[in-house]
N, C-alpha and C positions, 0 to 999 in steps of 0.2 A: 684583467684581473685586478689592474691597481682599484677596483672602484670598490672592491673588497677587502681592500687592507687598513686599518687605522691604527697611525703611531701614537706611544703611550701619551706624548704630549696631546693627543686627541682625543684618548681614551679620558685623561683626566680632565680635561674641557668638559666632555660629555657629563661626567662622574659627577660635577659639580654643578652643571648648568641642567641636568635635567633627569627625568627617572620615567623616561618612555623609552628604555633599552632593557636587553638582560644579559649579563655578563653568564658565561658558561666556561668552566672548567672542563677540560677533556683529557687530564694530566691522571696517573697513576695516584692510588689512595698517599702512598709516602709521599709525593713529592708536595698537593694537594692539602696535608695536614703540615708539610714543615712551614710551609707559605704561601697564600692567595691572597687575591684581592676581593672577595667574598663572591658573589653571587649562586648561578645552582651549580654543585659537582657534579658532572655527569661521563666518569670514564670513557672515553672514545669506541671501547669495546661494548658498554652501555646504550651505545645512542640510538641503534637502531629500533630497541623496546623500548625508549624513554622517549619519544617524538612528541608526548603527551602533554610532558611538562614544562614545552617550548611556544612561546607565542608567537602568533602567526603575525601579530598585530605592530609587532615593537621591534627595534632593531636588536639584533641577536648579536654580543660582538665572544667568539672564541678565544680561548687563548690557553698555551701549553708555558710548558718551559722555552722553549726557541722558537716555535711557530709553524712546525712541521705537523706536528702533529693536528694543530688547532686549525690548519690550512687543508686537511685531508678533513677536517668535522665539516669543515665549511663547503667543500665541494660536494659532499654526500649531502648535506641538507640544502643544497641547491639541487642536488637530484632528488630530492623528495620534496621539492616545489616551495620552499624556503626560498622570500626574493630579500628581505630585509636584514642581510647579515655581512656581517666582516669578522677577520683575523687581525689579531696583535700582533704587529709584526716585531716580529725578534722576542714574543713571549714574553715570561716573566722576568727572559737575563734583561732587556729590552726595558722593559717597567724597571728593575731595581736600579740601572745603571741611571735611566732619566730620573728618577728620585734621587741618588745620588752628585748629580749634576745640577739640579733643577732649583 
């Protein structure tokens, strides 16, 4: 499963060097409007009707608040035949702290 995970130090690599991904939100409307890193919001209870506005083509990277949640988006759209995707691991605490640090 590590081959699914990218840390935020990776994430921002990505962020910066290239725009053949899609970042996906799976986080709650409050948490989602207090703070993200932009790409599509798609509540995690959402995802199942929303397969539509995910490319098949580009890497997908999820990501919650801790990584639980955005690790459960990720196993389900590998069961619905999603090969290009990873999890931020440790979520947004994970992002703000490596900006912090960084």
């Amino acid at each position: 499963m590590k081959e699914h995970i990218i840390t935020a130090s990776e994430l921002a690599t990505l962020m910066n060097t290239s725009d053949d991904y899609q970042l996906v939100d799976v986080r709650i409307a409050e948490k989602h409007h207090a703070f993200n890193i932009g790409g599509t919001w798609i509540p995690m209870e959402e995802l199942p009707t929303r397969l539509n506005e995910l490319s098949r083509n580009k890497l997908i990277v999820t990501y919650c608040t801790s990584g639980n949640r955005s690790m459960h988006a990720l196993l389900y759209l590998l069961n619905q035949g999603f090969t290009k995707i990873k999890s931020l691991d440790g979520g947004m605490t994970a992002w703000k702290e490596w900006q912090a640090t960084g």
